[in-house]
C-alpha positions as CSV (number, residue, x, y, z in Angstrom):
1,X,0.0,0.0,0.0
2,X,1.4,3.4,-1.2
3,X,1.4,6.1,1.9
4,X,-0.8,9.2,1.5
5,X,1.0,12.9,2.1
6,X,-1.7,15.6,3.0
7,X,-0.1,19.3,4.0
8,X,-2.2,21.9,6.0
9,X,-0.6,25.0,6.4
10,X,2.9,24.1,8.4
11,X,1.6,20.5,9.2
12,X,2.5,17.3,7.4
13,X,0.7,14.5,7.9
14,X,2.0,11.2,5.7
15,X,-0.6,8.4,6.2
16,X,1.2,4.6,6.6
17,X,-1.5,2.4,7.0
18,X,-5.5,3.9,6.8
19,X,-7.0,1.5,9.0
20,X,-10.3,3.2,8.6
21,X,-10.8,0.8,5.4
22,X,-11.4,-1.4,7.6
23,X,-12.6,0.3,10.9
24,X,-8.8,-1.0,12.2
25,X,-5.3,0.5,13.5
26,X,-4.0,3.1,11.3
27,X,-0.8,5.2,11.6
28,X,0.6,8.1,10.3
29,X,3.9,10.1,10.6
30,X,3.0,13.8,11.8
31,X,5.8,16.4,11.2
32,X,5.0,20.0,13.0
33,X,7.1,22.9,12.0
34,X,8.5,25.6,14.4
35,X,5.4,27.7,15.7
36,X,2.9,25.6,13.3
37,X,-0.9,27.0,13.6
38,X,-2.7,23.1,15.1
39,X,-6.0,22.3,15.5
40,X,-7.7,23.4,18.6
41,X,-7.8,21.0,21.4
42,X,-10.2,18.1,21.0
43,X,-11.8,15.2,21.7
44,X,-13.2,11.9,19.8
45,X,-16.1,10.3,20.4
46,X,-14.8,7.3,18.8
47,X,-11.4,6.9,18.5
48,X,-8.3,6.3,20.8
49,X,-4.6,7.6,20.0
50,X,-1.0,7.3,20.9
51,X,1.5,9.7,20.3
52,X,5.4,8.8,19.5
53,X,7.9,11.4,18.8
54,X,10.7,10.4,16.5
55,X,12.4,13.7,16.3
56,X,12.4,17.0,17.6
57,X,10.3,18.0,21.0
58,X,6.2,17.9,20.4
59,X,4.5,19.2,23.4
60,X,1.8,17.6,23.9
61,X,-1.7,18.0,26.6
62,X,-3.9,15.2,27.5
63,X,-6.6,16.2,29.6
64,X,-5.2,18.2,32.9
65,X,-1.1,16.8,31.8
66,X,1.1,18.7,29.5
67,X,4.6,17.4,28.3
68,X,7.2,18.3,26.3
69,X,7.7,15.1,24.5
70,X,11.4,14.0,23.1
71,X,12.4,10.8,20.9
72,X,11.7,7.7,22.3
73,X,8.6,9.3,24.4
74,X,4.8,8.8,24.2
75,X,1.1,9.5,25.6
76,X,-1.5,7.9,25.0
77,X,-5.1,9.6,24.8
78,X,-8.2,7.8,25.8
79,X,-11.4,8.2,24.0
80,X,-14.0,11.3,25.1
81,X,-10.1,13.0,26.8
82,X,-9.3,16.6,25.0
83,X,-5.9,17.1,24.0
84,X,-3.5,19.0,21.7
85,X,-0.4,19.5,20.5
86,X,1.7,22.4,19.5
87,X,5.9,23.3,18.7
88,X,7.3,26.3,20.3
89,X,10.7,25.3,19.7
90,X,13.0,26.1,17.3
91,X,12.9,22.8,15.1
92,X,10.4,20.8,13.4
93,X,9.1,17.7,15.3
94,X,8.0,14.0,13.5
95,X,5.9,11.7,15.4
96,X,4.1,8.7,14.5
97,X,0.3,8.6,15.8
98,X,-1.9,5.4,16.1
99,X,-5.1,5.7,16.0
100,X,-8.1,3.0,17.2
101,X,-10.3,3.1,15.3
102,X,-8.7,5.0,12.7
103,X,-10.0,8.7,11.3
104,X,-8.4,7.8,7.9
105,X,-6.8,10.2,5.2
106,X,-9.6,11.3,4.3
107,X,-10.2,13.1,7.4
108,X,-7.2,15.4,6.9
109,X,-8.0,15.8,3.1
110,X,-11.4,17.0,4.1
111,X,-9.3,19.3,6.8
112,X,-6.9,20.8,4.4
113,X,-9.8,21.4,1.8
114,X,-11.8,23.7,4.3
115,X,-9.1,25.7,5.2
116,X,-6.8,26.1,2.2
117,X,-9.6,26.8,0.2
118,X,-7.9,30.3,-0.5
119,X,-8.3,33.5,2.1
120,X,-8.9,32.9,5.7
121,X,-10.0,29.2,7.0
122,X,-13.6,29.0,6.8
123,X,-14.2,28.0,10.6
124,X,-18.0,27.1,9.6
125,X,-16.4,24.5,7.5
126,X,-13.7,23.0,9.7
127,X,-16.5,22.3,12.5
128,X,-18.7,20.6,10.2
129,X,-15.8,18.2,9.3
130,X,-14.6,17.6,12.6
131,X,-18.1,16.8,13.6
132,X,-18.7,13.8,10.8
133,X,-15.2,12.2,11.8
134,X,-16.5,12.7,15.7
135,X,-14.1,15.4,16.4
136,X,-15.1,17.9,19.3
137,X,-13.7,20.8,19.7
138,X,-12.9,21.7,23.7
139,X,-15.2,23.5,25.9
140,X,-13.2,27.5,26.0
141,X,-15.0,28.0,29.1
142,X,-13.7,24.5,30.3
């Protein structure tokens, strides 16, 4: 199976294995530049995810718990939990994320369509995509 590259913005996200063919394990590499805009924090009503960072430092929040996450470390985020990720360091970090069930590609094609459709991201359009793959956004008053 050929992997799937989808950019968005300063975000790179290389698809390995698109589990959600078959409502199994998938896995992509996710490469974050320096100071990358990344979606809000979120949560999924249906799926599970681990983080691994290959290179670079990825901070990372799950729930209440934030880390700055270097090679070799992970966290894992349970289903319904918010969490994000951002890069305010100096140099671009990879990871590889698992995801149970998976998302799919399609998911982040849909993402990069709504907001690279030329001028500002249409937020209308973002929301309604992250709310048919189950994405929901964090509470601001939280």
């Amino acid at each position: 199976m050929s992997t799937v590259k989808i950019d968005i913005g300063q975000l790179s996200i290389r698809y390995l294995i698109d589990g959600s063919k078959n409502a199994g394990m998938g896995i992509f590499e996710l490469t974050v530049g320096p100071g990358s805009n990344t979606p809000p924090p979120h949560s999924h009503r249906h799926n599970e995810e681990i983080v691994y960072v290959l290179d670079g430092t990825l901070r990372y929040t799950v729930g209440s718990e934030t880390r700055d996450l270097a090679p070799g470390q992970t966290m894992h985020t349970p289903k319904g939990v918010v969490h994000g990720f951002s890069n305010p360091f100096p140099d671009a970090a990879r990871a590889l994320i698992i995801m149970s069930p998976d998302i799919g590609a399609q998911y982040f094609k849909d993402v990069a369509d709504a907001v690279g459709a030329g001028g500002p991201p249409d937020k209308a359009a973002l929301m309604a995509v992250m709310d048919r793959y189950g994405l929901v956004p964090a509470d601001p008053a939280g």
